[in-house]
N, C-alpha and C positions, 0 to 999 in steps of 0.2 A: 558538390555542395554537401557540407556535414548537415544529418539530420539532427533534429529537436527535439528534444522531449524536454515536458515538463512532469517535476515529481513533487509531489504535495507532499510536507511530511520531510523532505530530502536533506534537513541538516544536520541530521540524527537520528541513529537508531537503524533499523534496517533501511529507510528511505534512505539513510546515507550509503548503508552498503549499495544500495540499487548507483546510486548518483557516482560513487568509484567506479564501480566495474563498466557504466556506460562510458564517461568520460575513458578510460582505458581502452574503450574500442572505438574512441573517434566522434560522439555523438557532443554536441553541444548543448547542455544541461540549463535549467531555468530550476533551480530546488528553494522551495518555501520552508519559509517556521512560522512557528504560530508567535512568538515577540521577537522583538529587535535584539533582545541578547541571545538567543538561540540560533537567530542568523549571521550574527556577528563572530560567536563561538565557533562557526562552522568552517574548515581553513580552507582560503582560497585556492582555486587553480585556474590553469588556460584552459577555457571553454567553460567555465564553469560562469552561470549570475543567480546571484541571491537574493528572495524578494520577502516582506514579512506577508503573512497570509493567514485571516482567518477565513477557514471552511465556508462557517456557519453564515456570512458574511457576505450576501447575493451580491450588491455590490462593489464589492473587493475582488469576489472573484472576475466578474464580467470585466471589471477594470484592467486585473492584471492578464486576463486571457486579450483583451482589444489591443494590448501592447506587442504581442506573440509577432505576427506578421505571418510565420511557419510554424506548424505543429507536424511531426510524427509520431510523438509518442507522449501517451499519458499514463503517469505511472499516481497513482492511488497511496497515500502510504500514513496520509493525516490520522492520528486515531489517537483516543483515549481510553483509559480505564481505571476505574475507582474503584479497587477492590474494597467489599465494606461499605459502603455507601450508593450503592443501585436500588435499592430497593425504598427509596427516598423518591418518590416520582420527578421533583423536578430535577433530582441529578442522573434520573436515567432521561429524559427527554433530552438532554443535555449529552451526553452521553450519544444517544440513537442520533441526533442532529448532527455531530462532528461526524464518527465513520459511515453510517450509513445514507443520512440525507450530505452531507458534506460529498461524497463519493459520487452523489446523482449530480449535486449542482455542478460537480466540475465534471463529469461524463454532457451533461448538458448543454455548457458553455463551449467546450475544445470540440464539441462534434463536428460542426459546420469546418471546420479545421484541417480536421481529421478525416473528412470526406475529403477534401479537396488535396489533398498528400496521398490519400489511401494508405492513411497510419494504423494506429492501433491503441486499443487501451488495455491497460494491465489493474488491476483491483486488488487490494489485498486483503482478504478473507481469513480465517484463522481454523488450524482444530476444534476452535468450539463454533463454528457451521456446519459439525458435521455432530456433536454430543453437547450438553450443557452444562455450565459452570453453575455451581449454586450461590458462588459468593459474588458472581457476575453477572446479572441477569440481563443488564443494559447491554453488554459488549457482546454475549451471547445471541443476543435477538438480535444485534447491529451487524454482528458480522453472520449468521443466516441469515438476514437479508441482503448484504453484500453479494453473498454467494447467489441468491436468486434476480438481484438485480442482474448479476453478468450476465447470466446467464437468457434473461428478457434484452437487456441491448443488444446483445449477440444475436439475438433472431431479427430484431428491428433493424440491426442497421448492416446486417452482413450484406444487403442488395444494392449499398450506397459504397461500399468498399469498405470500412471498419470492421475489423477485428475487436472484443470483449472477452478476452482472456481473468481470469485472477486467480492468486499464489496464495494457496494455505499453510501461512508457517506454524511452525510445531515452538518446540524450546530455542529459541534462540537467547544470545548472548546482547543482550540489550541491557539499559538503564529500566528499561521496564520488568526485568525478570530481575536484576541484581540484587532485590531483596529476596528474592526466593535462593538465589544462587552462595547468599549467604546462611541462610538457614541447610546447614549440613542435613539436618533430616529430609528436610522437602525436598532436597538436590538427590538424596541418594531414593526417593520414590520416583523420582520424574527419570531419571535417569536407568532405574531399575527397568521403568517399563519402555524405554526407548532404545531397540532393538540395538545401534550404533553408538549406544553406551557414552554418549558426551554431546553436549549443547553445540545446537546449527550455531554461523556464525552470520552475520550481515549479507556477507560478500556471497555464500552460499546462495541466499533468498534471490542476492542480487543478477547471478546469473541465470537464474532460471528466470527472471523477467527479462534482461536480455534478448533471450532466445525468442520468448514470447512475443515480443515486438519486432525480431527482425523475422527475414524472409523467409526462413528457416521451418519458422511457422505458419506459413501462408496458408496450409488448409486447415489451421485450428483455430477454433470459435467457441466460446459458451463455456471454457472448460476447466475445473478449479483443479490445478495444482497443487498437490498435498509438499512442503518440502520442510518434511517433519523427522529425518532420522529412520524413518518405520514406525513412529511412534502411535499410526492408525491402523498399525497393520495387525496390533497386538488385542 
């Protein structure tokens, strides 16, 4: 029987690269967007189902998890960021609500799940849970606390059989960086100081969650993967 994962976040952007490279090893995909043309946009394949999905949204989510029937893999991927406007308190609450409390609700919901499979969760974290963004302060705090949330499920629930793994990506090639990726001077700072000299791609992030969730990693627990180029290594 192929296994399940569900990926929050999955119709775009890196969630999509995660949602390729699984579908490519066999895994039958459930990937959310946050509206109906983001899901719509997102191009179909075999094994693949589409649901619209907001995070923030306790009963949406419990909805679409009582539908699952099987979960093995939860892959984290829903997020936001407003550069320029965090420092607005209700557009950081707003903000902390989607990646970081969005991230517990659905850790939450799929657990009981995810026991019962002895799956796994994946979370995605960023370079800034490990330094801070000035002009980001919501997505900053949201994704160090992503990073310490794994790291508290991974202790709770490793004696139930779950795995709390998450992925810190660095410069990837997203809709989210493409204004930075057009600004030639910001590309050549970010790029100056990332050791491998050119932007992660999707599919990159995607394999290393992958790994994460298959057996591969069975004694890893609690542990945030940087997959940044070297760009924390400088």
């Amino acid at each position: 029987m192929a296994k399940h994962a569900l990926v929050t976040g999955g119709t775009q952007g890196i969630g999509h690269g995660v949602v390729e490279v699984l579908l490519d090893a066999g895994w039958q995909v459930t990937a959310t967007g946050v509206s109906e043309e983001e899901v719509a946009a997102c191009p179909d394949r075999e094994g693949l189902a589409k649901a619209r999905l907001d995070v923030t949204d306790a009963s949406a989510v419990a909805g679409l998890v009582a539908g699952l029937g099987r979960l093995d893999g939860l892959v984290n991927c829903a997020g936001i960021l407003l550069r320029g406007q965090e420092y607005d308190l209700e557009v950081f609450q707003r903000v902390v609500d989607v990646n970081l409390v969005g991230t517990m609700r659905l850790c939450v919901a799929c657990q009981p799940l995810l026991a019962k499979s002895g799956g796994a969760i994946v979370n995605t974290a960023s370079m800034l849970s490990f330094f801070g963004g000035p002009l980001v302060p919501a997505y900053s705090a949201s994704k160090g606390g992503v990073a310490q949330l794994t790291k508290a499920l991974a202790a709770k629930w490793a004696a139930e059989g779950v795995r709390v793994n998450a992925v810190a990506p660095g410069w990837i090639e997203t809709g989210m960086t493409q204004g930075l990726r057009d600004d030639k001077a910001r590309e050549a700072g970010i790029l100056g100081r990332t050791p491998m000299g050119r932007w992660g791609l999707p599919r990159e992030v995607g394999e290393q969650v992958a790994w994460l969730l298959s057996d591969k990693a069975s004694f890893t627990t609690g542990a945030v993967l940087p997959v940044d180029g070297g760009y924390l290594a400088m």
